[in-house]
C-alpha positions as CSV (number, residue, x, y, z in Angstrom):
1,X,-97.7,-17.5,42.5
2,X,-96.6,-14.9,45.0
3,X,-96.8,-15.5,48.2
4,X,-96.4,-11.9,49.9
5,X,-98.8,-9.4,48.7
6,X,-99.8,-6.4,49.3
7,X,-103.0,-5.2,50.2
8,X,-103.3,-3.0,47.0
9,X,-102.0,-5.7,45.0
10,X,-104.8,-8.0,46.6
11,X,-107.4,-6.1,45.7
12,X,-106.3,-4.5,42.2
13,X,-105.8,-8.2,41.4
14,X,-108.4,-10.4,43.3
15,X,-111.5,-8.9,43.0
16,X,-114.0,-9.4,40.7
17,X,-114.7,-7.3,37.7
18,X,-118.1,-6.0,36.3
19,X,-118.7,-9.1,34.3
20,X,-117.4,-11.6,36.4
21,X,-120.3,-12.2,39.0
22,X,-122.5,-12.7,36.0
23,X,-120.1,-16.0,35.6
24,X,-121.1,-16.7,39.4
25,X,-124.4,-16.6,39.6
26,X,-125.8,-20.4,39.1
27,X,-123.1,-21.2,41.8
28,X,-123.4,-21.2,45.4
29,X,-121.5,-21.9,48.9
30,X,-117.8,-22.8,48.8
31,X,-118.5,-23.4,44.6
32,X,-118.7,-20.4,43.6
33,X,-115.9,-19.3,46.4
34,X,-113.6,-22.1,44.3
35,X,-115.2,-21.0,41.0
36,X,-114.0,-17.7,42.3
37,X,-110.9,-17.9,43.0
38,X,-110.1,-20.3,40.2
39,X,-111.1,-17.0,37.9
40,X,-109.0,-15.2,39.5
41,X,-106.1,-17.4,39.5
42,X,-106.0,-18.2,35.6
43,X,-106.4,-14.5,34.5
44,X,-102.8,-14.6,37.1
45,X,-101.4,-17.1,36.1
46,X,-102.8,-18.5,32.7
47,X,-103.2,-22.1,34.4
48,X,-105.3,-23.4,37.1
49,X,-104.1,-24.0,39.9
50,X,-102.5,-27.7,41.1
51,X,-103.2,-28.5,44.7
52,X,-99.1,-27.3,45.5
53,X,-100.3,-23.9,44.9
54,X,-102.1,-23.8,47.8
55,X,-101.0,-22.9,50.9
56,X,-100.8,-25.2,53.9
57,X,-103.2,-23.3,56.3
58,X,-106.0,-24.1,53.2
59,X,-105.6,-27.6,54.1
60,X,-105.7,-29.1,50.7
């Protein structure tokens, strides 16, 4: 996973699609935040993420 993006590159690849917040909906609070960016992550990356991924200021 990158770690220097882009703010085009953020968007274009980060936000959510038309279908996706359907995938959201029975999810709230920081669950469908991680649900969220778990998404996002695996249509990256074609894996989820392991807690390495993340950076230190996350704090996981």
């Amino acid at each position: 996973m990158r770690r220097e993006w882009e703010l085009e590159d953020l968007i274009e690849c980060w936000t959510l699609d038309e279908e996706e917040p359907a995938l959201l909906a029975n999810k709230s609070g920081a669950t469908r935040l991680g649900f969220g960016l778990m998404l996002k992550f695996f249509e990256l990356e074609v894996r989820f993420p392991r807690r390495e991924d993340a950076p230190r200021p996350a704090g996981m």
